[in-house]
DSSP file (Angstrom, degrees, kcal/mol; ACC not computed):
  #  RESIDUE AA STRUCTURE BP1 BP2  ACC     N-H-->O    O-->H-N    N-H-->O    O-->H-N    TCO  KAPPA ALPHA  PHI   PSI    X-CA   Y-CA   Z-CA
    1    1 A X              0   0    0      0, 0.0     2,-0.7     0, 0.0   119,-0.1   0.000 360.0 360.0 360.0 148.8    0.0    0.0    0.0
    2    2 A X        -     0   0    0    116,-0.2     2,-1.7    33,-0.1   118,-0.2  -0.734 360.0-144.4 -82.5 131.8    0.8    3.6   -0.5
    3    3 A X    >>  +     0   0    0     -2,-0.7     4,-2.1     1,-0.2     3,-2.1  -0.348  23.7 173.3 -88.1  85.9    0.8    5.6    2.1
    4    4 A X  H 3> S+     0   0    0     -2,-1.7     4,-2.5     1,-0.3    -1,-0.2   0.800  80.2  66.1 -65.7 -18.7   -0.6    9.0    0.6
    5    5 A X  H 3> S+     0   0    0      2,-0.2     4,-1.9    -3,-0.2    -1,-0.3   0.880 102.9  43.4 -67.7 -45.0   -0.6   10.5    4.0
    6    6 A X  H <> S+     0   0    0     -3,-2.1     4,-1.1     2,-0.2     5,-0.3   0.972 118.9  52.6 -75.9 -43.8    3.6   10.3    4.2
    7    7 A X  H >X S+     0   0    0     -4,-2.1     4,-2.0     1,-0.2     3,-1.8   0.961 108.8  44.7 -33.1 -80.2    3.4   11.7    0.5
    8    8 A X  H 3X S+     0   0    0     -4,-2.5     4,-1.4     1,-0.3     5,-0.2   0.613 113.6  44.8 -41.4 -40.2    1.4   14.3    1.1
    9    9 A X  H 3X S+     0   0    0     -4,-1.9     4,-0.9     1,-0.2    -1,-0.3   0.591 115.7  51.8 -96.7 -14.4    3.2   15.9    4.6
   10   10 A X  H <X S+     0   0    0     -3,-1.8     4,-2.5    -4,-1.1    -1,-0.2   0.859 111.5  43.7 -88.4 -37.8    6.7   15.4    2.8
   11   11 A X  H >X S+     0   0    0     -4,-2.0     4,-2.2    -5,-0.3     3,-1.6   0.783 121.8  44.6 -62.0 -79.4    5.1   17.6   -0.6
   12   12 A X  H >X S+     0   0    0     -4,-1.4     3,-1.0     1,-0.2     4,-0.9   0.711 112.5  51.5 -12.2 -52.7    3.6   20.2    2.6
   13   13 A X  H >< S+     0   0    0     -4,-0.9     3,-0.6     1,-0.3    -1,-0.2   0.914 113.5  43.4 -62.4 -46.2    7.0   20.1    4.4
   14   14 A X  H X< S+     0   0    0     -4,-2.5     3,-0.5    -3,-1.6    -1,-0.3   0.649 109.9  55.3-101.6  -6.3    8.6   21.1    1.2
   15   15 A X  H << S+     0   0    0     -4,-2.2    84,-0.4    -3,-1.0    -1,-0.3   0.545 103.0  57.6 -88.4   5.1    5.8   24.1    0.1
   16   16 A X  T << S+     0   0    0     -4,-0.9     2,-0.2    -3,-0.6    -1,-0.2   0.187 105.4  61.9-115.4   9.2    6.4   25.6    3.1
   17   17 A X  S <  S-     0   0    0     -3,-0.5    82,-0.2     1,-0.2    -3,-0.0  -0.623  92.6 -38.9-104.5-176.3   10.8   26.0    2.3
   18   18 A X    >>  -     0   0    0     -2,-0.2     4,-3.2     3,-0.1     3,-2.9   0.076  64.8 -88.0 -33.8 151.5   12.8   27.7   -0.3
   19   19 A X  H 3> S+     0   0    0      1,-0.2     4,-1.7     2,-0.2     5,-0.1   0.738 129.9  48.5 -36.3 -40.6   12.3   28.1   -3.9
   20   20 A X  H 34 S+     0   0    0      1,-0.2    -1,-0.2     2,-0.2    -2,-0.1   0.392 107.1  56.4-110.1  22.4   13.9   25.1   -4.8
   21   21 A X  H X> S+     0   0    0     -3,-2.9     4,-2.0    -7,-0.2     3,-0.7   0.462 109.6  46.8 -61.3 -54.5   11.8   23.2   -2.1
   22   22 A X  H 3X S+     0   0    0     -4,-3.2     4,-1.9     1,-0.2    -2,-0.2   0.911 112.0  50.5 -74.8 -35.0    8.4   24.5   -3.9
   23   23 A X  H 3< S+     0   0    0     -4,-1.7     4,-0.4    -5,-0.4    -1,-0.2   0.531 116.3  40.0 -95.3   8.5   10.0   23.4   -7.3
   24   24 A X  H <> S+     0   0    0     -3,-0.7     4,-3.0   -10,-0.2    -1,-0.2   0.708 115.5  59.1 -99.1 -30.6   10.9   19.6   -5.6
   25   25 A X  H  X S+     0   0    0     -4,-2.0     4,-1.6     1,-0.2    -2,-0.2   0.853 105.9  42.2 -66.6 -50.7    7.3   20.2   -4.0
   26   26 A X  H >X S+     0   0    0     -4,-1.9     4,-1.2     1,-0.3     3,-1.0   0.985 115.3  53.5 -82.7 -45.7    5.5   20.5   -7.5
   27   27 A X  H 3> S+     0   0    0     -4,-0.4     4,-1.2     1,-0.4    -1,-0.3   0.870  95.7  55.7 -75.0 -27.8    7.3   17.9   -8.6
   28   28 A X  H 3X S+     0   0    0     -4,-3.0     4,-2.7     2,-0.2    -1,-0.4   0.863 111.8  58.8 -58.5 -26.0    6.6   15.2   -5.9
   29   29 A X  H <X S+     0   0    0     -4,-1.6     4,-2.0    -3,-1.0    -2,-0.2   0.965  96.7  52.0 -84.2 -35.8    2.7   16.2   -7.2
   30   30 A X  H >X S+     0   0    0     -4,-1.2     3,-1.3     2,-0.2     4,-1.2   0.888 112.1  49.7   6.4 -91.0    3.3   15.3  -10.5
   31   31 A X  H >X S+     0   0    0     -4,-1.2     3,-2.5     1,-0.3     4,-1.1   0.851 114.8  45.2  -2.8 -86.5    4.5   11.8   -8.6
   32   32 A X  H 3X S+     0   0    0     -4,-2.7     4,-1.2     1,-0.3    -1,-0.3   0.714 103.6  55.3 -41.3 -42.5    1.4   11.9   -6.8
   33   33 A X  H <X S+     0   0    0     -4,-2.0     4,-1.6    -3,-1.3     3,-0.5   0.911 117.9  47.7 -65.1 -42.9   -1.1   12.7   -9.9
   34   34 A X  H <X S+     0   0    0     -3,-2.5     4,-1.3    -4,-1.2    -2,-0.2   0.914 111.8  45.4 -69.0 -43.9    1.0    9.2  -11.3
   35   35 A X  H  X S+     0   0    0     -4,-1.1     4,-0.9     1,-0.3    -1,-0.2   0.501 111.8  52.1-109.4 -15.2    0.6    7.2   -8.2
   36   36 A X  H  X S+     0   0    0     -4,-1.2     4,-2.2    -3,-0.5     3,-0.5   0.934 108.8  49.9 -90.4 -51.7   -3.2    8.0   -7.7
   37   37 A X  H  X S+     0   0    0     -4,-1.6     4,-1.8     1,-0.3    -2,-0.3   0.786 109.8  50.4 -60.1 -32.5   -4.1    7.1  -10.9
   38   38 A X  H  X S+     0   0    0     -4,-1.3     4,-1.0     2,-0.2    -1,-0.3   0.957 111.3  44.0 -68.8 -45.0   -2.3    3.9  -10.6
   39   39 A X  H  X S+     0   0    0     -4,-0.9     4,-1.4    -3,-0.5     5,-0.2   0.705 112.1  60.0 -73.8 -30.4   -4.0    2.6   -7.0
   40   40 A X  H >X S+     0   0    0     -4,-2.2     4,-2.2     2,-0.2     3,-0.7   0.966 106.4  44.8 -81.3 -36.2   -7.3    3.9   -8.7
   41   41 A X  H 3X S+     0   0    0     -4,-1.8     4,-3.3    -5,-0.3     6,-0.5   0.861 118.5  42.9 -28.9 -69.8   -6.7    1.4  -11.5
   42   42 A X  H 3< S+     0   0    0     -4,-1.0    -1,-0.2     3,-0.2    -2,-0.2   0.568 116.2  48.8 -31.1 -46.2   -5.8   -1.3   -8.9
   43   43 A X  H << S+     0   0    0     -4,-1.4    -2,-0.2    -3,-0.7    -1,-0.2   0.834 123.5  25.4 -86.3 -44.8   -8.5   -0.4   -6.8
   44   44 A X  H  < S+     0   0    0     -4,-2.2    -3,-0.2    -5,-0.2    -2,-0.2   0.937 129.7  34.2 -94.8 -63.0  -11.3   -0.3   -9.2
   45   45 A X  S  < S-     0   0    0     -4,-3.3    -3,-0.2    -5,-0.4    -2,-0.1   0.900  94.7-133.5 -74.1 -19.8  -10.4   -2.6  -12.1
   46   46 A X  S    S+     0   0    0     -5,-0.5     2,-0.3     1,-0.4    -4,-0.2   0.356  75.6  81.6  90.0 -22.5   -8.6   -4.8   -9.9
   47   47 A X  S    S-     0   0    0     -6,-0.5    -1,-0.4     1,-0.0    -2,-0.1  -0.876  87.0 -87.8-115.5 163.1   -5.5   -5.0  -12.2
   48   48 A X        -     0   0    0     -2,-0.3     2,-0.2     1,-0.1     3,-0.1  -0.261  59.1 -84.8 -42.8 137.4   -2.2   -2.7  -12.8
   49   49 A X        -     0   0    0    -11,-0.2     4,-0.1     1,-0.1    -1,-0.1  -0.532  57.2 -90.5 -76.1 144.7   -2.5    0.2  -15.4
   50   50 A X    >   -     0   0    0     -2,-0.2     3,-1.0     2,-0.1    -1,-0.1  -0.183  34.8-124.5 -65.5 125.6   -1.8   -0.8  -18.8
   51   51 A X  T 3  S+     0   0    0      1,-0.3    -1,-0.1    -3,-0.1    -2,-0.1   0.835 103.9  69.8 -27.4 -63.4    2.1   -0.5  -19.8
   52   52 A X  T 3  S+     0   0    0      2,-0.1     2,-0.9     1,-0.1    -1,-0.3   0.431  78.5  85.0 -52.7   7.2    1.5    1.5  -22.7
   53   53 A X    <   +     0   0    0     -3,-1.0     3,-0.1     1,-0.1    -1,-0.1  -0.876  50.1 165.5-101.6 113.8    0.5    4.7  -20.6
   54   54 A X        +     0   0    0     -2,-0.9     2,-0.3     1,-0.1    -1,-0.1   0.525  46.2  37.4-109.8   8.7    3.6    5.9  -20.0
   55   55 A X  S  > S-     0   0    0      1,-0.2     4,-2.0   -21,-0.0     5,-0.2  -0.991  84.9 -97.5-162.7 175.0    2.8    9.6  -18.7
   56   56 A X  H  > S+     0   0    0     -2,-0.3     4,-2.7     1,-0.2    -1,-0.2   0.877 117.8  55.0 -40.5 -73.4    0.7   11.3  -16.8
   57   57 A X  H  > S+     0   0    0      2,-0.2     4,-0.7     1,-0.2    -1,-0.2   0.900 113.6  42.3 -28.5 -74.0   -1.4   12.5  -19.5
   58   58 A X  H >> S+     0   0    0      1,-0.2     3,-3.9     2,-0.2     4,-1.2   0.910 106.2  59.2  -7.4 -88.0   -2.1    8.9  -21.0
   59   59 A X  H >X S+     0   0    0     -4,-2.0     3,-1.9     1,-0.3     4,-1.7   0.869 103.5  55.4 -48.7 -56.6   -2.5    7.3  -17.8
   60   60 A X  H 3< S+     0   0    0     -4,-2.7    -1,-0.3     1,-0.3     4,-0.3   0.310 100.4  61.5 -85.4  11.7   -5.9   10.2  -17.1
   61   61 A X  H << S+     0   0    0     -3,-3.9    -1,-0.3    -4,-0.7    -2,-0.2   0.766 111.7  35.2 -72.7 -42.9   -7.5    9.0  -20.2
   62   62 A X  H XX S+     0   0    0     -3,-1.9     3,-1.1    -4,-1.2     4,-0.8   0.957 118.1  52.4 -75.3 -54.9   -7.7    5.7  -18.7
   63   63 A X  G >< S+     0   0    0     -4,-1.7     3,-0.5     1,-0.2    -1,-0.2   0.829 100.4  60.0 -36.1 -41.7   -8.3    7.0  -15.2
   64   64 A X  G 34 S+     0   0    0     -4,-0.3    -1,-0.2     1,-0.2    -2,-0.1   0.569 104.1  50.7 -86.5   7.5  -11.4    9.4  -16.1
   65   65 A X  G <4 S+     0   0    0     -3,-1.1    -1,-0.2    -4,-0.1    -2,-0.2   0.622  83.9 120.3-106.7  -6.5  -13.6    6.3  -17.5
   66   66 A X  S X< S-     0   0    0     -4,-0.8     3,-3.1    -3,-0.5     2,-0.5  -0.338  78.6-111.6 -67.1 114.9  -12.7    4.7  -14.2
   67   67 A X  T 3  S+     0   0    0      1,-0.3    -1,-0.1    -2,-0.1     3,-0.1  -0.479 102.8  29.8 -71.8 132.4  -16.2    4.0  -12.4
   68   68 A X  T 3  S+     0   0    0     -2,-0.5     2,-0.8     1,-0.2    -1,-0.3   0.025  89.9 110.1 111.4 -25.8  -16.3    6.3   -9.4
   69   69 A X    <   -     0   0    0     -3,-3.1    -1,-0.2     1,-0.1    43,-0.0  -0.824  61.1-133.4-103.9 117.7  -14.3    9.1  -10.5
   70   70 A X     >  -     0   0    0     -2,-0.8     4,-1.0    -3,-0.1     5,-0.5   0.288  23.4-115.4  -4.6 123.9  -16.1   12.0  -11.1
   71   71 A X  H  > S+     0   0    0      1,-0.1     4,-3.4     2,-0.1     5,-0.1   0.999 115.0  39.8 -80.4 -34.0  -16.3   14.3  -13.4
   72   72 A X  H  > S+     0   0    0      2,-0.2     4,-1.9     3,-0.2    -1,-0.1   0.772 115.6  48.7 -51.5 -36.4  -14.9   17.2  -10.7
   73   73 A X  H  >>S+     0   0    0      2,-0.1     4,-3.1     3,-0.1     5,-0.6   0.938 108.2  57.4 -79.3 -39.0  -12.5   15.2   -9.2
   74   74 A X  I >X>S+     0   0    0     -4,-1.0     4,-4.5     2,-0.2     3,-2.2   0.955 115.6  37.5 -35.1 -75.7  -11.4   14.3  -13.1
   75   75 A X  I 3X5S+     0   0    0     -4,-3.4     4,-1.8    -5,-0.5    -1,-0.2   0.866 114.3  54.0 -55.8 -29.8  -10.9   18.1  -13.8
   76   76 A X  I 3X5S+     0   0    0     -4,-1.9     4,-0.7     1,-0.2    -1,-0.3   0.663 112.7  41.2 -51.2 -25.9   -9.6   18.7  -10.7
   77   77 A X  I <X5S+     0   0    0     -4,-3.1     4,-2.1    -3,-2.2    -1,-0.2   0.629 114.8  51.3 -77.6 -37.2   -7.0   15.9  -11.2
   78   78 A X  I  X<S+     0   0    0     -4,-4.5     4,-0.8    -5,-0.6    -2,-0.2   0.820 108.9  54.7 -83.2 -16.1   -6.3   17.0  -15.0
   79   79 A X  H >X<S+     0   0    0     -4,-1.8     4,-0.9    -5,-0.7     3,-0.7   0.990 110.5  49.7 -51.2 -56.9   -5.7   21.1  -13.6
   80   80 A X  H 3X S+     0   0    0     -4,-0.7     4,-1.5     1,-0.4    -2,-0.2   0.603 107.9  44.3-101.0 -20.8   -3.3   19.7  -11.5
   81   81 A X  H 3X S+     0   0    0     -4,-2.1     4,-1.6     1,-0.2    -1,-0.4   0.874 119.4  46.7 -85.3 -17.9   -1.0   17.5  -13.8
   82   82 A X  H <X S+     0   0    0     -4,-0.8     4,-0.8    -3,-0.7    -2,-0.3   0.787 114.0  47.4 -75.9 -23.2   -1.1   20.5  -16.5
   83   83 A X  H  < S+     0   0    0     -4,-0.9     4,-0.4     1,-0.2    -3,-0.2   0.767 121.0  38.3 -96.7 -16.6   -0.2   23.2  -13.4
   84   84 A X  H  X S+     0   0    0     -4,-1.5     4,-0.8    -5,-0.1     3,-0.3   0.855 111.5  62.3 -97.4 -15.4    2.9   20.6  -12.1
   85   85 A X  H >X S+     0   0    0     -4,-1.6     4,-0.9     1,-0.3     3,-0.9   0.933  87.4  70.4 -46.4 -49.3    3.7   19.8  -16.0
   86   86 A X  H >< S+     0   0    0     -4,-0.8     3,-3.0    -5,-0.3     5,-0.4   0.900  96.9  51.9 -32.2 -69.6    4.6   23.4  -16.5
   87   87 A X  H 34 S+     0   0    0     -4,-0.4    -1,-0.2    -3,-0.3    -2,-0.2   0.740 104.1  54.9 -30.2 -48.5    7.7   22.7  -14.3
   88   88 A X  H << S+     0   0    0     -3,-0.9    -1,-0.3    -4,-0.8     2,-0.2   0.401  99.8  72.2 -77.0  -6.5    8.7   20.0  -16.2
   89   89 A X  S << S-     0   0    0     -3,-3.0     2,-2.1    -4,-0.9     0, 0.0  -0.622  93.4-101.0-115.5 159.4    8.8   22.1  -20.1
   90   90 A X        +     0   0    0     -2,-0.2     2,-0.6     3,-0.0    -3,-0.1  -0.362  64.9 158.8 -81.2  50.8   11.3   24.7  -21.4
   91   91 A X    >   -     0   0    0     -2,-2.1     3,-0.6    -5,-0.4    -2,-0.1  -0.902  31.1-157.2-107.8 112.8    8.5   27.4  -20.5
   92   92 A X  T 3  S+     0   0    0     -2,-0.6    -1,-0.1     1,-0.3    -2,-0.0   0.332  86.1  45.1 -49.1 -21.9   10.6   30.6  -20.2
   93   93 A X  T 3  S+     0   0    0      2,-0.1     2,-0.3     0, 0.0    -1,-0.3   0.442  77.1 111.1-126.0  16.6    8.1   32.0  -18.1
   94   94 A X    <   -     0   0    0     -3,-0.6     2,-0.3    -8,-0.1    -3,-0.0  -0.830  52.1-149.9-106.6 139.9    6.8   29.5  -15.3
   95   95 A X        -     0   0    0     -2,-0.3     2,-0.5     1,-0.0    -8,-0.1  -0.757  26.5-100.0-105.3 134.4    7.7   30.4  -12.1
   96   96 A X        -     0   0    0     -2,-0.3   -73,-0.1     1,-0.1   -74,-0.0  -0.406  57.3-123.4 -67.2  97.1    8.4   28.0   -9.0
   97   97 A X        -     0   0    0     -2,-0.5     2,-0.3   -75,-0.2    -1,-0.1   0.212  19.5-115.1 -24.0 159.9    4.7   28.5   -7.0
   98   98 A X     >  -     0   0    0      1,-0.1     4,-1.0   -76,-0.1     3,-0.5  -0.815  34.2 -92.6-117.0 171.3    4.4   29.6   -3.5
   99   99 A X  H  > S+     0   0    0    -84,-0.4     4,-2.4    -2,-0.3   -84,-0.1   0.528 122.1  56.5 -35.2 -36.9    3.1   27.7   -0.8
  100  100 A X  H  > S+     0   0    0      2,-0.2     4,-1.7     3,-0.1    -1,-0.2   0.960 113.5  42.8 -62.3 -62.8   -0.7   28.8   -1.0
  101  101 A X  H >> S+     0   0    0     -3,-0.5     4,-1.2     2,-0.2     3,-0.5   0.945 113.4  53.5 -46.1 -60.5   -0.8   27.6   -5.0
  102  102 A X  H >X S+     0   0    0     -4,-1.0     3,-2.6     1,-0.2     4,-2.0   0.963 107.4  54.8 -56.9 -72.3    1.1   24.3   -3.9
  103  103 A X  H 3X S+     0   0    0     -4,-2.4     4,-5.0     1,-0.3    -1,-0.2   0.815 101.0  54.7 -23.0 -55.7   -1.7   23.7   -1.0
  104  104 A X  H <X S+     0   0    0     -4,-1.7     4,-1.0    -3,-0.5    -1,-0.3   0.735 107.5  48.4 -73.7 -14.2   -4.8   23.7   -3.2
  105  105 A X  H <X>S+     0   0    0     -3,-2.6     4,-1.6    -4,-1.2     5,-0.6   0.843 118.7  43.5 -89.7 -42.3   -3.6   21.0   -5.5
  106  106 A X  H >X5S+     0   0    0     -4,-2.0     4,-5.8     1,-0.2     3,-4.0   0.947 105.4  51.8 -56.0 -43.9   -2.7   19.1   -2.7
  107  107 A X  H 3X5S+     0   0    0     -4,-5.0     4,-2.9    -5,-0.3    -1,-0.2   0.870 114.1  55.8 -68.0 -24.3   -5.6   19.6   -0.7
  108  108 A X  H 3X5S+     0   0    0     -4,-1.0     4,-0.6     2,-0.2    -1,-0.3   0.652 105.0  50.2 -19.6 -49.5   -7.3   18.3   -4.5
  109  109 A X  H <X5S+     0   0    0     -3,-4.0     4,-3.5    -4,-1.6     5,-0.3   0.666 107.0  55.0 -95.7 -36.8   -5.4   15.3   -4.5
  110  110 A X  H  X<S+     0   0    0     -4,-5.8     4,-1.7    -5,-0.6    -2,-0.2   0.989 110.7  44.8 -38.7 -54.1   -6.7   14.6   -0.7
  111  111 A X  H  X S+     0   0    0     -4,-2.9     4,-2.1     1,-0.3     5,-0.4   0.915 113.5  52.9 -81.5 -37.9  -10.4   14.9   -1.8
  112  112 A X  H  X S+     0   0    0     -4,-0.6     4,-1.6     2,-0.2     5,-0.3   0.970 115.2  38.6 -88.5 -56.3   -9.5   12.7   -4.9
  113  113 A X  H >X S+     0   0    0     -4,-3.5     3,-5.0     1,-0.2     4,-1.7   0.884 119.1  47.3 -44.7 -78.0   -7.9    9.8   -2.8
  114  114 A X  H 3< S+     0   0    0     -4,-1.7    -2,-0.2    -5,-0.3    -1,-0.2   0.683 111.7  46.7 -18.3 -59.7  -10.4   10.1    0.0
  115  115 A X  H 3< S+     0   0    0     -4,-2.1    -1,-0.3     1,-0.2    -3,-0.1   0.767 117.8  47.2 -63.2 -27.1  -13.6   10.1   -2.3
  116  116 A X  H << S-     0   0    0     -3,-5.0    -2,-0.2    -4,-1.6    -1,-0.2   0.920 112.4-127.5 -80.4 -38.0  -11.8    6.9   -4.3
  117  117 A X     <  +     0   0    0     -4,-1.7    -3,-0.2    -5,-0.3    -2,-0.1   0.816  59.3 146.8  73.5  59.5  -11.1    5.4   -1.1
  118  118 A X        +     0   0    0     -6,-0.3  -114,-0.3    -5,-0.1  -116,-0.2   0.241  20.8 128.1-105.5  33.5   -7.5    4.8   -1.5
  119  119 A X        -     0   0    0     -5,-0.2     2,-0.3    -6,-0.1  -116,-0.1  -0.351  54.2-132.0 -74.9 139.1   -6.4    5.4    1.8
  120  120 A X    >   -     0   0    0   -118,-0.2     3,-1.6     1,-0.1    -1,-0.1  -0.646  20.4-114.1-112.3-173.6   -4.3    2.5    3.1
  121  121 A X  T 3  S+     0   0    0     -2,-0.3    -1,-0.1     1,-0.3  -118,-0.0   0.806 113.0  73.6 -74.9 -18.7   -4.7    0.8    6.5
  122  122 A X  T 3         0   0    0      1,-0.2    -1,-0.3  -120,-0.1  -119,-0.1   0.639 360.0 360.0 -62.9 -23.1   -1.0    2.4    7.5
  123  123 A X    <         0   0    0     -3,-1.6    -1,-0.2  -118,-0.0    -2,-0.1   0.468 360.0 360.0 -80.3 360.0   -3.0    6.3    7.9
């Protein structure tokens, strides 16, 4: 099991340092956007997501047909890999987030476990 609860307080711990804390911070949610999608796989289909999704995007095609997810928690899930993606592209102008931004995708990725019920017995 994952333990999203130790995810989550290391990404907090790290939106609340230095710049290049906030920019380790977006990336562990990136991480996170992967790792829910996978356990919802798991959880609902009962099998592993299929090899051929090999990034995020991919992987949330398969994820948003998933019975139980939402159509809010979908967009809310699909904001939040396009707002940590940014980080990841030669975009000249995206700026390392402050703590505040970094909060509301987590607190996002809470309600999206929670509501899936991927919480493991370790929380």
């Amino acid at each position: 099991h994952i333990v999203f609860k130790d995810e989550i307080d290391q990404i907090r711990d790290l939106s609340g340092g230095d710049e290049e804390n906030r920019k380790l911070a977006v990336d562990r949610i990136r991480v996170l956007c992967e790792i829910i999608m996978r356990e919802a796989h798991i959880k609902i289909i009962n099998n592993s997501m299929p090899d051929n999704l090999q990034n995020p995007r991919q992987m949330f095609q398969a994820f948003r047909k998933l019975n139980g997810v939402t159509v809010g928690h979908a967009k809310n899930l699909e904001d939040t890999i396009g707002w940590s993606d940014k980080s990841h592209h030669t975009d000249t102008t995206w700026q390392v987030p402050n703590g505040v931004d970094i909060e509301l995708h987590i607190e996002r990725l809470q309600s999206i476990i929670g509501s899936l019920g991927l919480r493991s017995d370790r929380e």
